[in-house]
C-alpha positions as CSV (number, residue, x, y, z in Angstrom):
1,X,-13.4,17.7,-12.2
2,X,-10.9,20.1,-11.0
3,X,-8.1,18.7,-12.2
4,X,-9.6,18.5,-16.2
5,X,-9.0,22.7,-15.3
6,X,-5.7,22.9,-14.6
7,X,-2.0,20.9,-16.3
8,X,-2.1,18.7,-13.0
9,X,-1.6,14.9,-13.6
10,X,-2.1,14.0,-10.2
11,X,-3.3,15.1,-6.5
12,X,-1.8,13.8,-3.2
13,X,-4.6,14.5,-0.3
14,X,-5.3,13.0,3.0
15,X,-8.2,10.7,3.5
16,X,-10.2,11.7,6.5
17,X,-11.7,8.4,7.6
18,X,-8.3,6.4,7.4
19,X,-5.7,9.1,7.5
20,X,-3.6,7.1,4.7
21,X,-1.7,9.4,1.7
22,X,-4.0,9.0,-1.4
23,X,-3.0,10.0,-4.7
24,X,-5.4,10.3,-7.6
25,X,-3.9,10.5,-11.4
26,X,-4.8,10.9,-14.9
27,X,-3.9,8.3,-17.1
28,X,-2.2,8.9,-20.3
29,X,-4.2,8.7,-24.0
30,X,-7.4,10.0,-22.0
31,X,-7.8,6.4,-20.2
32,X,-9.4,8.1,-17.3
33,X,-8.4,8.5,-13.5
34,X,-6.6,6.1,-11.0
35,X,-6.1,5.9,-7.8
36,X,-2.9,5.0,-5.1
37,X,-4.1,4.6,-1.9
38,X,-0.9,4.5,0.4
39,X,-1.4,2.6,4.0
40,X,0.8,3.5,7.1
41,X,2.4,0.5,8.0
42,X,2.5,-0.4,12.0
């Protein structure tokens, strides 16, 4: 994954399909990736 290349702990992109903020994170002590998915309220 990209981000096991660079000092980045997390990524902030736009999802496509629901055009919600997600953010995808490393977790400390090598734990693995999570994931925020952030939804526009109406």
């Amino acid at each position: 994954m990209e981000m096991e290349l660079s000092d980045h702990d997390f990524y902030a992109y736009l999802d496509e399909d629901t055009e919600d903020v997600a953010i995808v994170y490393r977790q400390k002590d090598d734990r693995g990736y999570g994931l925020i998915e952030c939804r526009a309220a109406l």
